[in-house]
C-alpha positions in Angstrom: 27.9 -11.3 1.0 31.5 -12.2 2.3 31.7 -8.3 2.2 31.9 -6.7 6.2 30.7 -3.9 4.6 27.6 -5.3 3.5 26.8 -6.8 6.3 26.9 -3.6 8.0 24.7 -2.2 5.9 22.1 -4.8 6.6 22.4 -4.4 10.5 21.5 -0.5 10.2 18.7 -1.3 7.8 18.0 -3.8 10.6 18.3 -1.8 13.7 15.7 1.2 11.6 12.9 -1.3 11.1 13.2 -2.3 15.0 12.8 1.3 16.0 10.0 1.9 13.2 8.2 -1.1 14.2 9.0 -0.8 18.1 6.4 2.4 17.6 3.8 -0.3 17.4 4.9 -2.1 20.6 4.9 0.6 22.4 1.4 1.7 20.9 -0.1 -1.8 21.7 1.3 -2.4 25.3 0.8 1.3 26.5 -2.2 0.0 28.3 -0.7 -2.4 30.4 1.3 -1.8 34.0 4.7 0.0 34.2 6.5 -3.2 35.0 4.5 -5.3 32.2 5.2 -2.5 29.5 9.4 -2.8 30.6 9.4 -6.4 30.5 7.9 -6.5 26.8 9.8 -3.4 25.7 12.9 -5.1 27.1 12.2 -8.4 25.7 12.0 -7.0 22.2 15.3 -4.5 22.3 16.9 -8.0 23.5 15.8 -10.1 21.2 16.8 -7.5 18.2 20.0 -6.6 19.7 21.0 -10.8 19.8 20.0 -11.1 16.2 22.0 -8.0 14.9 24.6 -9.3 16.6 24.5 -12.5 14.9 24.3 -10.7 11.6 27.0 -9.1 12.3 29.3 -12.8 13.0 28.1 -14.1 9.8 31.6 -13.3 7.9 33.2 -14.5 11.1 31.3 -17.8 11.1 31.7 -18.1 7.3 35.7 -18.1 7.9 35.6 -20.9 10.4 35.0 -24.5 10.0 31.4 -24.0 11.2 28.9 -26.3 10.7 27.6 -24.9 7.4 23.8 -26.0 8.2 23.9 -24.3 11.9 25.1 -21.0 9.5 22.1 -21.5 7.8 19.7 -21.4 10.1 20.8 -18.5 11.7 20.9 -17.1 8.5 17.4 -18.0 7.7 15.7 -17.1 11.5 17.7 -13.3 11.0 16.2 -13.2 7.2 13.1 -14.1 8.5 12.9 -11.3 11.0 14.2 -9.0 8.2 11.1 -10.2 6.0 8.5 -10.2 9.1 9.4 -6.6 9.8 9.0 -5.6 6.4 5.9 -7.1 6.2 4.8 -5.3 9.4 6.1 -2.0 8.7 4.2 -1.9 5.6 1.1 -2.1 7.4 2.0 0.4 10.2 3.1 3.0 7.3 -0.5 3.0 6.0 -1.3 4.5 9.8 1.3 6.9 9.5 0.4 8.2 6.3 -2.9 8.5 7.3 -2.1 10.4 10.2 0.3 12.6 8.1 -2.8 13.2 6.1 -4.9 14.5 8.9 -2.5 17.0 10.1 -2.0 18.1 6.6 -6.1 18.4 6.5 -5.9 20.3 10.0 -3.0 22.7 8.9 -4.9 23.9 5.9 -8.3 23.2 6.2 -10.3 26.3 8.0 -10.4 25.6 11.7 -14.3 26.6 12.1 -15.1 23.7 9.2 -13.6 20.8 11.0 -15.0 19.3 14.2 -13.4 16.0 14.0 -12.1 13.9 11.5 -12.0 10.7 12.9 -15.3 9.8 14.8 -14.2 6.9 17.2 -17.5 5.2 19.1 -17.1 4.8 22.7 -15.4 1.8 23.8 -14.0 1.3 20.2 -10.0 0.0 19.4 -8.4 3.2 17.9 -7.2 2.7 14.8 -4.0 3.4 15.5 -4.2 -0.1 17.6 -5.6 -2.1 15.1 -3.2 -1.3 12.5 -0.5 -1.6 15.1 -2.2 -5.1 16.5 -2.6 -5.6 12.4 1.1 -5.1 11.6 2.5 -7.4 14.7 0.2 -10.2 13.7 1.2 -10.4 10.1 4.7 -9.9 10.9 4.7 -12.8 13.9 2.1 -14.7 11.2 5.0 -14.8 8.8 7.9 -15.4 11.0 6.4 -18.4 12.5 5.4 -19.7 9.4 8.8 -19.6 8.1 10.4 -21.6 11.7 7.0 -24.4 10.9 8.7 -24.6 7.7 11.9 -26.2 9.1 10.0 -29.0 9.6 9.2 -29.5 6.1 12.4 -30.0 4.3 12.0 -33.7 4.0 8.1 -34.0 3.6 8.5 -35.9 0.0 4.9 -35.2 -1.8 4.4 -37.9 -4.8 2.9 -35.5 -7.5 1.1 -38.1 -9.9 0.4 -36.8 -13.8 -0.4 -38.6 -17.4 0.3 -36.6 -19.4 -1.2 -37.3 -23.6 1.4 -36.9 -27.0 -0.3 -38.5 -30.3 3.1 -38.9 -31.4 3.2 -41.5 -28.7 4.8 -44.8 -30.8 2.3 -47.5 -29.1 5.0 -49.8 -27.9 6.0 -46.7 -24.9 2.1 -45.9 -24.6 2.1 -46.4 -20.4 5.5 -45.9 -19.7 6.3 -44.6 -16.0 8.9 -42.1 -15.6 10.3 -41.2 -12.1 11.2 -37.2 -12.3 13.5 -36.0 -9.6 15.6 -32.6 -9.6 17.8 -30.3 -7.2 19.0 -32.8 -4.7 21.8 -30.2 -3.3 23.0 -32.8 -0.7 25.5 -30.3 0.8 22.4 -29.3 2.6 21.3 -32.4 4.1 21.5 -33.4 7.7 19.2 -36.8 7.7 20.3 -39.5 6.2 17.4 -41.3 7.3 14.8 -38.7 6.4 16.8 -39.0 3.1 16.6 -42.9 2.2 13.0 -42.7 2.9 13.0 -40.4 0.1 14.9 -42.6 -1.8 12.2 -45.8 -0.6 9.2 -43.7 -1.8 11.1 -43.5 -5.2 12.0 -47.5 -5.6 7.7 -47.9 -4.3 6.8 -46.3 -7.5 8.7 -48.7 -9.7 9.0 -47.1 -12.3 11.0 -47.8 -15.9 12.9 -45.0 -16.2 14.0 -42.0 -13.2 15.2 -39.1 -14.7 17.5 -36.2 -12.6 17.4 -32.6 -14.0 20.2 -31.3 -12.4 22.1 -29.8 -9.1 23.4 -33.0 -7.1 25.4 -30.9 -5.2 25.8 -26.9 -4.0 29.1 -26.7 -4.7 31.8 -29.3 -4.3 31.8 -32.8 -5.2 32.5 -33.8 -1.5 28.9 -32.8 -0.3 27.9 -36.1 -2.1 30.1 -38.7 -1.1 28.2 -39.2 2.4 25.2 -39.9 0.1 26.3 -41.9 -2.9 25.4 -45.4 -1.0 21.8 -43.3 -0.7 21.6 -42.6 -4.0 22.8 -45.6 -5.4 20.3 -47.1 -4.7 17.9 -45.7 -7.6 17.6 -47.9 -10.2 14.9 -48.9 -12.9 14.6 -51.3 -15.6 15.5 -48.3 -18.3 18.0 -46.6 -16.3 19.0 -43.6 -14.2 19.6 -40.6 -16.1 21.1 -37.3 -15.3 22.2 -34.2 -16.1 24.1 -30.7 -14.1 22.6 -27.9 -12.9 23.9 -24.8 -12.4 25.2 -25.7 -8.8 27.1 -28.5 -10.1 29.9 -26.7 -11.7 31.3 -25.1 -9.0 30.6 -21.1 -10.6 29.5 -20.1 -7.0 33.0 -20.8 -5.1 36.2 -18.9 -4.8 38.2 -21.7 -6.1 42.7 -21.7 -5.7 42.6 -22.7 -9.4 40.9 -23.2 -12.3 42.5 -26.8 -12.4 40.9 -27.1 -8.6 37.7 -26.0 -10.5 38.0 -28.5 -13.4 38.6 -31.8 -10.8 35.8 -31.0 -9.0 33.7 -31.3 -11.6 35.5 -34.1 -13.0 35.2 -36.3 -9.0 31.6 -34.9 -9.8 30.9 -36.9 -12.4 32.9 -39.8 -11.7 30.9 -40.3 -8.8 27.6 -40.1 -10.9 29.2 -43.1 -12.7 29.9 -45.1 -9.6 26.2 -44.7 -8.8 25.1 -46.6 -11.8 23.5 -43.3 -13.3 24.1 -42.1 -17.1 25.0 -38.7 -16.8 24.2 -36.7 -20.6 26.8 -34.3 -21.5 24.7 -32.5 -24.9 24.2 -36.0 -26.2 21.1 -38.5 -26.4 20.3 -41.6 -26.3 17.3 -44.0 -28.0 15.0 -46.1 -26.5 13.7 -49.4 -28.9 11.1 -51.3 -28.1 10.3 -53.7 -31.3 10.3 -51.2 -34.2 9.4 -48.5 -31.9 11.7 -45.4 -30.9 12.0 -42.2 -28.5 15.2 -40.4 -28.1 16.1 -38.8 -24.5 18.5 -35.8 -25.0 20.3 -34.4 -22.0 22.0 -30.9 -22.3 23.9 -29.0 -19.9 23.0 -26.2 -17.5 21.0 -23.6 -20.1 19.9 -20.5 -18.1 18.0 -17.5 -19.9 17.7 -15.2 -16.7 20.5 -13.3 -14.4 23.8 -14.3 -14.7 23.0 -18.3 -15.4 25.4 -20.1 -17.3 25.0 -21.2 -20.6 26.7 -24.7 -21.5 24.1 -26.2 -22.8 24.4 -27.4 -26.4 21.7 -28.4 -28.1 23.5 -28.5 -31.5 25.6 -31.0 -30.0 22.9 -33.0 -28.0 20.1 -32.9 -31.1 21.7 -34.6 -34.3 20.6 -37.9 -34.9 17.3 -37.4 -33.2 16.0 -35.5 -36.1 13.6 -38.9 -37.2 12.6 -40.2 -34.1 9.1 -39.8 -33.8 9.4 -38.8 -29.8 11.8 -36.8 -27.8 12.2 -35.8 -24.1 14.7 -33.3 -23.1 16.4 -33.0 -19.5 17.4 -29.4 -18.9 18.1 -27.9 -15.8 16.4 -24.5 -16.5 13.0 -23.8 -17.5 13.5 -20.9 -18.8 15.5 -22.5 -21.7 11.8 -23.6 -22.9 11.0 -20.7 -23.9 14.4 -19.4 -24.9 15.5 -21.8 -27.2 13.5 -25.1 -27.2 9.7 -24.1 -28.6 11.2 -21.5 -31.5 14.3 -23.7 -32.4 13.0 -27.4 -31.7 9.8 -27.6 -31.9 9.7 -31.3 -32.2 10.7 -31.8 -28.8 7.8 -33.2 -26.8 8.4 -32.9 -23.3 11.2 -31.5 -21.5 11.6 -31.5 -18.2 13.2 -29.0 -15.9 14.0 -28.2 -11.9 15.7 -25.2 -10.7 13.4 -22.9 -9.4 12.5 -24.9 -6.2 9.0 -23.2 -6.1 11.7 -20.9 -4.3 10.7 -23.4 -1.1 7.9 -20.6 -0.3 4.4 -20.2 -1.7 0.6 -21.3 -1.7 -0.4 -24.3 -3.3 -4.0 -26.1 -3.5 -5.8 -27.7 -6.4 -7.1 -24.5 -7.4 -4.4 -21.9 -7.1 -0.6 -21.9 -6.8 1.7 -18.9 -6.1 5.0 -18.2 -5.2 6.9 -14.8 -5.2 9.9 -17.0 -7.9 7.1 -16.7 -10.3 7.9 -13.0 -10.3 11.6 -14.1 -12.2 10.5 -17.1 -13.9 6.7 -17.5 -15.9 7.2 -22.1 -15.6 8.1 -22.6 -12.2 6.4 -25.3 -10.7 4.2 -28.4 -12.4 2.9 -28.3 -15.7 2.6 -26.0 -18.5 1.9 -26.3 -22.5 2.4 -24.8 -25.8 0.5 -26.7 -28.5 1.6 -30.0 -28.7 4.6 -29.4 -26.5 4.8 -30.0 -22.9 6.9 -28.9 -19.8 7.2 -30.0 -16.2 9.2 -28.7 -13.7 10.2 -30.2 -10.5 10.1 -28.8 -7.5 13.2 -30.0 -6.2 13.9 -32.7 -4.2 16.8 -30.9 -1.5 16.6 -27.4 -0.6 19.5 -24.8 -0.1 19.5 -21.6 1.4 16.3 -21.3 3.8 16.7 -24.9 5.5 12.9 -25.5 4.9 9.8 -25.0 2.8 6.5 -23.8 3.3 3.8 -24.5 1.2 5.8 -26.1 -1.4 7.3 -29.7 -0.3 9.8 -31.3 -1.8 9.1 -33.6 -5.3 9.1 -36.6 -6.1 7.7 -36.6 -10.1 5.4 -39.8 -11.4 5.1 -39.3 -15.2 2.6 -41.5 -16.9 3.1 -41.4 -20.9 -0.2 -41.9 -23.0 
């Protein structure tokens, strides 16, 4: 979206939906005094004309050394609006159409048949109003809901689960497993909020905290203001890790592939300096007494868009073949279904991240949506296929939308039985 063009593009489509939907102001303030109805009308063409205008310095604030947070809250406030007015219009078009249908009916229909077609009782709102009244609401409903959600960003929920394998060896029947995912620490602005993230974590104590993936959003840098954070994990077992998609780099105009390369390399030496095991398509095994589980940790394995692909699981597998439990790390859930349950079906539990519950949705213990689930079929908690199991995180950072609303960020307490 670097792209001026683009941009501009956006603005117009923009600057349409405020006229479309400024219809509806105009329809629900036509009642009040000349002065009232110029002060509303005039707060709204303001208000639109500041936030085009802010669309339109997006490249120009992209070029500078902005603060890259304040970029994205504009960001998200103008996509918001975008969103809000979308939502509004939609209603306001199924007024339109209806009116488009009465004049059709009037133009055709024989003028001695028709005496009204729209009997309104005296005193009643038009429905042109309520569907006017209707679209605002929903809109405003929306857009407020996304600004409420700025407050949620570091609202760490402890999401508690046993979860049952019979292949289970006895002597890691109770095992606790801390499951965290999508940290993206180039979006953080509270270290404070932050470490108590990290306290909730060390509460738990559990014997084994596993990290599927995206430390950073880009560049190894984002990190370093958080590695005495994040150093602070530890469990008798370990800390284990693998990368995401973010982690490489991929999304970045880089001066080199060698530029490319060191970053990741810094990446991962700073993983190291935290005390965590990073798994590169390799495993390792767990032995308690004659008991065994293998942990196998591949790299970023996307099935959907343009996701890379460098995980190996014919690297990450052999020597795993007779141990009687496995867990995989792997950044992408939709390598479950991709490779994992028709290739290596012996593979009990993997766990996953990614999707963020795209930091937007409806979640009770009944129902749970969330418009990602449109892209990808796991993307958030539990799901199962026979004996094997998948759990995916709903990420611990955010990037983007500096926020969430109805899904909180995750903190993962696996109980093995």
């Amino acid at each position: 979206m670097k792209n001026g063009f683009a941009w501009w593009i956006i603005a117009f489509l923009l600057l349409v939906l405020d006229v479309y939907v400024f219809q509806a102001v105009k329809t629900v303030s036509q009642h009040q005094n000349s002065l009232q109805k110029n002060i509303i009308q005039g707060i709204y063409w303001g208000f639109s004309i500041v936030t085009i205008a802010l669309l339109l310095s997006m490249p120009y604030l992209q070029s500078l050394q902005t603060n890259k947070f304040f970029r994205n809250y504009i960001f998200s406030i103008i996509a918001g609006l975008f969103f809000a007015k979308v939502v509004g219009s939609s209603v306001l078009l199924i007024d339109d159409l209806r009116r488009l249908f009465t004049w059709i009916v009037q133009m055709v229909a024989p003028k001695n048949t028709i005496t009204t077609l729209a009997t309104e009782g005296e005193g009643a709102i038009p429905r042109s109003v309520f569907l006017s009244w209707l679209g605002l609401g929903l809109g405003g409903g929306l857009f407020g809901t996304l600004l409420y959600g700025f407050n949620n960003k570091y609202k760490y929920q402890l999401k508690r689960i046993t979860l049952t394998f019979p292949k289970l060896p006895a002597a890691f029947k109770g095992l606790k497993i801390i499951h965290i995912s999508d940290v993206h620490s180039g979006s953080f602005n509270d270290k404070t909020a932050v470490n108590k993230g990290i306290d909730l974590i060390l509460q738990q104590k559990a014997d084994i905290i596993l990290f599927t993936g995206d430390l950073v959003n880009d560049r190894h840098e984002e990190m370093l203001d958080y590695t005495n954070v994040f150093n602070r994990l530890n469990a008798p077992m370990g800390v284990y890790s693998v990368l995401g998609n973010h982690d490489y780099g991929d999304y970045l105009n880089w001066p080199s592939e060698t530029a490319k390369k060191q970053n990741l390399e810094k990446l991962q030496l700073l993983q190291q300096q935290m005390g965590w095991k990073l798994l590169m398509n390799e495993h390792v095994v767990f032995e308690r007494g004659k008991d065994k589980i293998a942990l196998l940790g591949i790299e970023n394995y996307g099935a959907k868009g343009r996701f890379p692909k460098y995980g190996k699981m014919d690297k990450a597998y052999p020597g795993t073949e007779q141990i009687p439990f496995k867990i995989l790390m792997s950044h992408d859930p939709s390598h479950w279904d991709a490779q994992v349950k028709t290739t290596y079906p012996d593979i009990d539990l993997m766990l996953s991240g990614h999707t963020h519950g795209m930091q937007f949705g409806i979640e009770n213990p009944y129902f749970k949506w969330s418009p990602v689930k449109w892209m990808y079929k796991q993307w958030a908690g539990l799901y199962e296929d026979g004996h094997q199991k998948l759990y995916v995180n709903r990420g611990f950072g955010f990037i983007g939308y500096p926020g969430r609303v109805g899904i909180l960020p995750e903190i993962t307490v696996i109980t093995l039985a």
